[in-house]
Biotite code that builds the C-alpha atoms (Angstrom):
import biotite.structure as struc

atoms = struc.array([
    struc.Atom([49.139, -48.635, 53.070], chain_id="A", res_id=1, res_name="UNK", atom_name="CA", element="C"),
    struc.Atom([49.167, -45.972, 55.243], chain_id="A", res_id=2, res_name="UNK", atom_name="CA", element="C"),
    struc.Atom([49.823, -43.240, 52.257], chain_id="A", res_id=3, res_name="UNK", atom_name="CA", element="C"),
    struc.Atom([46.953, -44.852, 50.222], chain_id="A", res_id=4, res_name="UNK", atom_name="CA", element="C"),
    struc.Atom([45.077, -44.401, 53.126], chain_id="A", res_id=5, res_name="UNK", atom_name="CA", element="C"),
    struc.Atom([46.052, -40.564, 53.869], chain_id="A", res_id=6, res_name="UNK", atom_name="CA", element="C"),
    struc.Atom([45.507, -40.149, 49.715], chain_id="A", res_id=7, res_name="UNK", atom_name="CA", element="C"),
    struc.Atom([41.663, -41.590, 50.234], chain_id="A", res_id=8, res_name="UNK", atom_name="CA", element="C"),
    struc.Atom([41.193, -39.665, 53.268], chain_id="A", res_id=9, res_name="UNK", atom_name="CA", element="C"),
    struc.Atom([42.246, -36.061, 51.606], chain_id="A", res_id=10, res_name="UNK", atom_name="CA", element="C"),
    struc.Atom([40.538, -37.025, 48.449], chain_id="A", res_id=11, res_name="UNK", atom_name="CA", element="C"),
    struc.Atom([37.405, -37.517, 50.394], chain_id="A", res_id=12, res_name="UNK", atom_name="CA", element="C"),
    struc.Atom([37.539, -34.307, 52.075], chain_id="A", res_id=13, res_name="UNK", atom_name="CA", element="C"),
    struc.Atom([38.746, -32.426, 48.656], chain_id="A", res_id=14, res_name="UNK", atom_name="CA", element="C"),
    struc.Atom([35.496, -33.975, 46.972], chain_id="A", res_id=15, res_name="UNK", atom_name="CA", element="C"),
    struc.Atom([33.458, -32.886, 50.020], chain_id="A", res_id=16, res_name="UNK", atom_name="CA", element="C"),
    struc.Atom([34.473, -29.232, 50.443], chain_id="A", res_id=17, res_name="UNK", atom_name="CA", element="C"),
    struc.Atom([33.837, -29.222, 46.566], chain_id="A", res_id=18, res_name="UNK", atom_name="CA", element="C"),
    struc.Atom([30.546, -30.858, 46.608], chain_id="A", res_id=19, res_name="UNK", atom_name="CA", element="C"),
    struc.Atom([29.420, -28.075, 49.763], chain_id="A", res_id=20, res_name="UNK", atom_name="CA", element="C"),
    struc.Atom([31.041, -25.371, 47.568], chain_id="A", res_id=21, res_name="UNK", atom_name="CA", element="C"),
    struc.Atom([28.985, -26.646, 44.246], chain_id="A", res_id=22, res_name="UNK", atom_name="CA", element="C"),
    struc.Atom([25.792, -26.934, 46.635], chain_id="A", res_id=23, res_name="UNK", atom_name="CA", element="C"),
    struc.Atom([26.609, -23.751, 48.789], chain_id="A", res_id=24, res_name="UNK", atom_name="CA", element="C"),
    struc.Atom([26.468, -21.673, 45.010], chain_id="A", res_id=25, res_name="UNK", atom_name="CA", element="C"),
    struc.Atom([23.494, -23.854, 43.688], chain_id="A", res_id=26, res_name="UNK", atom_name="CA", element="C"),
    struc.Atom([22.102, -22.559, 46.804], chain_id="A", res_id=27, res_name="UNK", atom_name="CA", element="C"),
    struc.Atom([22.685, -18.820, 46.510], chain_id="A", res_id=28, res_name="UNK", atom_name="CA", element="C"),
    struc.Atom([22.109, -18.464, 43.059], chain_id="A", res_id=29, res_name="UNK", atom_name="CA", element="C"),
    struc.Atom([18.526, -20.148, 43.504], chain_id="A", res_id=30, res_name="UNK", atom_name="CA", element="C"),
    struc.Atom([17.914, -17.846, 46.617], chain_id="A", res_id=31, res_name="UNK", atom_name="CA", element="C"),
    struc.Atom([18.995, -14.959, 44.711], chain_id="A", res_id=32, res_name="UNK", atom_name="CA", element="C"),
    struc.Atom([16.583, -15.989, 41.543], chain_id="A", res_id=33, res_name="UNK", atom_name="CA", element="C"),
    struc.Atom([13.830, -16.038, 44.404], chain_id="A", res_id=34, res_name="UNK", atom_name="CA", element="C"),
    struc.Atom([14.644, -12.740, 46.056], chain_id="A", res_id=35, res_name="UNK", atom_name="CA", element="C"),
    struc.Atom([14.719, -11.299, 42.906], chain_id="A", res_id=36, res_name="UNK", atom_name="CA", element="C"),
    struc.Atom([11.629, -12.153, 41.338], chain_id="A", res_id=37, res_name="UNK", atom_name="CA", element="C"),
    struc.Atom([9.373, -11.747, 44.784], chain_id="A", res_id=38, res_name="UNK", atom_name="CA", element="C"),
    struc.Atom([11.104, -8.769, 46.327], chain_id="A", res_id=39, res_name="UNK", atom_name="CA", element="C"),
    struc.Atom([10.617, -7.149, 42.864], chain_id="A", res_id=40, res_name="UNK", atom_name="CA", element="C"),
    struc.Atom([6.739, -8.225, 42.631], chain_id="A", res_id=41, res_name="UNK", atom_name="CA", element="C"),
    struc.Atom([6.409, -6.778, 46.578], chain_id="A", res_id=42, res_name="UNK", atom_name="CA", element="C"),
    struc.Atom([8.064, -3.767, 46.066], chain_id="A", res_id=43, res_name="UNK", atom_name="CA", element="C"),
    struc.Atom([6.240, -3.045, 42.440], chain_id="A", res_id=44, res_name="UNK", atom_name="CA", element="C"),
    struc.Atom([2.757, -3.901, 44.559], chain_id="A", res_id=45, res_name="UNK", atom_name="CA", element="C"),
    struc.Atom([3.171, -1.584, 46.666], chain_id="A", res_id=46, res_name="UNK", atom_name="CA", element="C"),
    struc.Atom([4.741, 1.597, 44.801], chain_id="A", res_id=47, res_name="UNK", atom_name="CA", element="C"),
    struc.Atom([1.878, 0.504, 42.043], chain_id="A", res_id=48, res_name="UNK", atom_name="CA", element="C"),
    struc.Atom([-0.834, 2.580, 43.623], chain_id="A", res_id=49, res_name="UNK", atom_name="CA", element="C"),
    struc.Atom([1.294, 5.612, 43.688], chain_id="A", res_id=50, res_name="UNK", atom_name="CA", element="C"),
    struc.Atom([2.031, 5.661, 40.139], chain_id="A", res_id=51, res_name="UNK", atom_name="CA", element="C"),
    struc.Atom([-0.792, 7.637, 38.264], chain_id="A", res_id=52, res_name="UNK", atom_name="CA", element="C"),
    struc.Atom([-2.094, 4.705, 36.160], chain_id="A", res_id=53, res_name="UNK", atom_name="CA", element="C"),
    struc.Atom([-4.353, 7.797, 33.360], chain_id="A", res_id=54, res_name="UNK", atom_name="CA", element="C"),
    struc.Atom([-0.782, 9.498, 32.219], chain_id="A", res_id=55, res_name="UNK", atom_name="CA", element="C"),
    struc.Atom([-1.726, 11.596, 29.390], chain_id="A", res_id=56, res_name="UNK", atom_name="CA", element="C"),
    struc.Atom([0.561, 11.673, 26.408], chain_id="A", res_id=57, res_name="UNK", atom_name="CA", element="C"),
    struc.Atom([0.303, 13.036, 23.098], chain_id="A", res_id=58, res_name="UNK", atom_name="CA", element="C"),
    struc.Atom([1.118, 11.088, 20.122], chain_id="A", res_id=59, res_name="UNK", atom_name="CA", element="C"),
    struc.Atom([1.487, 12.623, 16.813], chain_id="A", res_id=60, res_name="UNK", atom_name="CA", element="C"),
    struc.Atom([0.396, 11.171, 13.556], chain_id="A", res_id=61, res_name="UNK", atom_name="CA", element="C"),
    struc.Atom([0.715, 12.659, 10.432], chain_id="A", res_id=62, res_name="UNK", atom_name="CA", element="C"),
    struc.Atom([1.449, 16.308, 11.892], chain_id="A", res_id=63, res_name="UNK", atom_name="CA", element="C"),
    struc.Atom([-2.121, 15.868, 13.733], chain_id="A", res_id=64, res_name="UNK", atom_name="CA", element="C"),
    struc.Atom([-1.601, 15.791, 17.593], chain_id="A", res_id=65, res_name="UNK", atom_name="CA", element="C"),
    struc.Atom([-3.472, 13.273, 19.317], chain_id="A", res_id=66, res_name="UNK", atom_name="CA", element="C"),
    struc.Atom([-4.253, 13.300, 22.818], chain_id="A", res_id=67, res_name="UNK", atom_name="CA", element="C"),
    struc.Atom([-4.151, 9.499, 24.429], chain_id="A", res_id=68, res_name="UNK", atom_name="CA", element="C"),
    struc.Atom([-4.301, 8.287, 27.743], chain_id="A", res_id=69, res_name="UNK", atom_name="CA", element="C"),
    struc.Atom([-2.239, 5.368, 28.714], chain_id="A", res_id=70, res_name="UNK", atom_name="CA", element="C"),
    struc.Atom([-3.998, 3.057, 31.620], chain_id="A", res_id=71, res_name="UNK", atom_name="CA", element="C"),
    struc.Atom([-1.459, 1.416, 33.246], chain_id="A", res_id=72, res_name="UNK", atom_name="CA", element="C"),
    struc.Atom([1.721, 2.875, 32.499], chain_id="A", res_id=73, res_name="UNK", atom_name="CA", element="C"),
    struc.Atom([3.403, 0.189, 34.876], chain_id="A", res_id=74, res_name="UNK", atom_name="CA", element="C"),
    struc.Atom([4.595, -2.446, 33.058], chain_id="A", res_id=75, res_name="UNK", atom_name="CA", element="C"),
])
């Protein structure tokens, strides 16, 4: 009785550290999702203004060179 007992009791604990192990990594990996997506949107926002959005390139087409100007070369 007292084994079954100990056996429940360390079973229980085993299935909790697991389940706050599971959760702890559910956890992370969601917050890391987030701070990816919305640290990259902050930190394109602001370096977008410094990035010359007429960049002239020249794209050539059957030997003729034509001149083209990209808006928004951030993508």
């Amino acid at each position: 009785m007292y084994v079954h007992s100990f056996i429940r009791s360390f079973v229980r604990s085993y299935i909790r550290t697991y389940e706050r192990s599971f959760v702890y990594s559910f956890v992370r990996s969601l917050v890391r999702t987030f701070l990816r997506t919305y640290v990259f949107t902050f930190v394109r926002s602001i370096v977008r203004p410094f990035i010359r959005t007429n960049e002239r390139t020249y794209v050539r087409i059957n030997g003729r060179t034509i001149e083209r100007t990209k808006v928004n070369t951030y993508v």
